[in-house]
N, C-alpha and C positions, 0 to 999 in steps of 0.2 A: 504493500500500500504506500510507504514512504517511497517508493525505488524513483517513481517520476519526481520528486521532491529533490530525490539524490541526485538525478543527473541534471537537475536543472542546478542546483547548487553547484558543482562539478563545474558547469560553464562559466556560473556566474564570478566560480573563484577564480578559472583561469583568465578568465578578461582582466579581475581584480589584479591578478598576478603583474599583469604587465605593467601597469601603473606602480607596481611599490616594488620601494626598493630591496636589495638586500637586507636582509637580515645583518642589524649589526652586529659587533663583538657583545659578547657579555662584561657587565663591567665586572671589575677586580673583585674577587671571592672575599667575603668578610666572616670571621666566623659568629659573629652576633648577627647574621643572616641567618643561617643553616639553621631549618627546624624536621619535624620527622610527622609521621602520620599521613593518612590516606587524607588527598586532595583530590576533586575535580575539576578540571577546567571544563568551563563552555565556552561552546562559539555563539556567533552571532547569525545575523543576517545572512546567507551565502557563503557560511564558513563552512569547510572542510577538515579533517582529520591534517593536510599538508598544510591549512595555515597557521596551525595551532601547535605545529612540530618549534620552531624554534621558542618559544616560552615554555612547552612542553620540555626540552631538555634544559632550560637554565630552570627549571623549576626541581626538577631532578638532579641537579647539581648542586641543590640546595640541602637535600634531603629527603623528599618529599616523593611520595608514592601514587604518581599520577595517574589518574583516569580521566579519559577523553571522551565530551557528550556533543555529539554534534545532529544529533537524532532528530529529522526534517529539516537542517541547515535551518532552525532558524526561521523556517517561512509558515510552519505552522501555526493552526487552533492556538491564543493563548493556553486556554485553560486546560488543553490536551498535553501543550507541551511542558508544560509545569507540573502534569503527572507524570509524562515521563522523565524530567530531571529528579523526582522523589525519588523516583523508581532506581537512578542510576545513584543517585547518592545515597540509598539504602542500602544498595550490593556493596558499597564502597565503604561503610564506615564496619570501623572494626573495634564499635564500643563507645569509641571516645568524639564522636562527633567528626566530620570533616570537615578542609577549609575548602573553598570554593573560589577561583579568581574565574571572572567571566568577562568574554567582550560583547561591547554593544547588548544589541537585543536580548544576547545569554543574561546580563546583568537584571533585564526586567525576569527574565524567567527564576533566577536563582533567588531574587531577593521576595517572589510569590511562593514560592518554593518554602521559606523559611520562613512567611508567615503559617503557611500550611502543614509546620508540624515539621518538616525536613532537618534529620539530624545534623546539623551545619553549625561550625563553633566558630567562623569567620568566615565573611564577604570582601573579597575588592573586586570593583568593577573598574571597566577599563572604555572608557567612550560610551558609558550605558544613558541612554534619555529616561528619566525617569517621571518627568515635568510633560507629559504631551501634550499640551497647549503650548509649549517651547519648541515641538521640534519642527522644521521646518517644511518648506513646500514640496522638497525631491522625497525627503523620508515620507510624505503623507501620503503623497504619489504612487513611491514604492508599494508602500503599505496597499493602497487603496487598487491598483493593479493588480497584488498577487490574492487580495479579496477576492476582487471580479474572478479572477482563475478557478480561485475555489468555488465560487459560488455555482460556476458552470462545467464544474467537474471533477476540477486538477484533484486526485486520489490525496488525500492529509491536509490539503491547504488551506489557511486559515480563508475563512470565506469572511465575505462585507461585514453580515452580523456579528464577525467578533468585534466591531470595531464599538458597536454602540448598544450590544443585543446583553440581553441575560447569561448566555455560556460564558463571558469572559467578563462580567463583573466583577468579580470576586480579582480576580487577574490585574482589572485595570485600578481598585482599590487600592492593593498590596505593593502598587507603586511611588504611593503617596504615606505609609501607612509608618510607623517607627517600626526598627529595625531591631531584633531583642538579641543581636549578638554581635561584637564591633564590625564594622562596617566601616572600607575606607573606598572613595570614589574617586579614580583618576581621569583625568581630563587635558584636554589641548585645545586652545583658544583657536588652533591651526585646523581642525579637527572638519573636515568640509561637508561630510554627512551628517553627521550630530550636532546640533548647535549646542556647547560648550556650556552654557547658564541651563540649558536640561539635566544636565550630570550634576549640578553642584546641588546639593541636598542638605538640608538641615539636620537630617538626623548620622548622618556621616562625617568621617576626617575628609575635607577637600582635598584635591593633591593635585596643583597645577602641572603640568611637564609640557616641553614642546613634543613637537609630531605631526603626524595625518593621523584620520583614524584607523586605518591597517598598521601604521609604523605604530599602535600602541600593543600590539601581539608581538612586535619584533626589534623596537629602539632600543636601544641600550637604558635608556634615561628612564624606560618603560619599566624595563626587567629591575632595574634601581627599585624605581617606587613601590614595585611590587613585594621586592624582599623585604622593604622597609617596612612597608602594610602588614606582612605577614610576620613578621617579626615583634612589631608593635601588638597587633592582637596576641600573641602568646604572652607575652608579658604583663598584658589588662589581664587577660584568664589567671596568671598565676599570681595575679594580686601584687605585682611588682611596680605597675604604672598605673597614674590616675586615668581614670575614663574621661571621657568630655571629647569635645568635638574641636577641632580646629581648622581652618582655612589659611589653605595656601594660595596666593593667588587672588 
């Protein structure tokens, strides 16, 4: 059922592909980065399992036991697809909660996901809109095209109704809603699909960095904020640092 979902993602990343660049270096290993325990990463919009390989290995260089959810790239049902991220972050944890870094649209998925009861002991998102009256006319567009698709057939695809209808209430709620485990939200003013004041969230650490939104799965400056993120949430957990929200940016 997802398979035409797949191949259409498939395309959409390799057109993506050409526009971004290499994969930078990783920055320099610190060891108040390195932590342990099952993580998942989500994608986003049109993400594939190849786009998600380069933060996929610096996250594993970290410590960290990655699992990859890219389940309908992205284009699916809200409220389908946030069953299936429980689902994946259920096989994944092993007791003790996992963390969860996701990009773009993964970021809305993961953070309904964890209003809905999902074992998740920390959130970063990475170019997620969480504000949709903030996001702009290409994302609306997008959005409101692979609607129409679904609504006249495409097998998975989120159809019109999720945009405004009852199946994905609860969905478009848990984007607005406080967050009950830290949560840090990275962003790029550079960022040309996502407009940048959609990501910054009140119940979150802000976390400016430059980029595109594809260079935030693969900049170095990316991979930085993210070990920072996940390093700072272990530290809240073990009662070492204060909680509270800060903005960067």
């Amino acid at each position: 059922m997802l398979a035409p979902l797949a191949a259409l993602g498939t395309r959409l990343s390799l057109v993506s592909g050409a526009l971004l660049h290499r994969a930078e270096p990783d920055p320099p290993l610190r060891r108040a980065w390195c932590g342990s325990g099952s993580l998942v990463l989500v994608g986003g919009f049109g993400t594939t399992d190849a786009r998600l390989r380069p933060m996929q290995r610096w996250l594993e260089r970290l410590g960290y036991e990655v699992v990859l959810h890219t389940v309908g790239v992205g284009m699916g049902c809200g409220g389908r697809s946030v069953e299936a991220l429980r689902r994946t972050v259920a096989r994944a944890d092993r007791g003790d909660g996992v963390h969860v870094v996701a990009h773009s649209r993964g970021g809305q998925f993961a953070r309904a996901a964890i209003a809905a009861g999902a074992p998740v002991r920390g959130l970063v998102t990475l170019g997620s809109g969480f504000d949709l009256y903030r996001l702009g006319l290409p994302v609306v567009a997008v959005v409101a095209l692979i609607g129409a698709a679904g609504s006249i057939g495409l097998p998975g695809a989120a159809t019109l109704g999720c945009l405004r209808g009852p199946c994905c209430a609860e969905f478009r709620a848990a984007l607005r809603d406080a967050v009950g485990v830290p949560f840090t939200s990275v962003f790029s003013r550079r960022d040309r699909v996502v407009p940048w004041r959609s990501s910054r969230d009140p119940h979150a650490t802000n976390v400016e960095i430059g980029g595109s939104h594809l260079g935030l799965l693969s900049d170095t400056d990316a991979k930085r904020a993210v070990a920072v993120a996940l390093a700072a949430h272990a530290r809240r957990a073990a009662g070492t640092a204060h909680p509270g929200r800060a903005d960067a940016g």
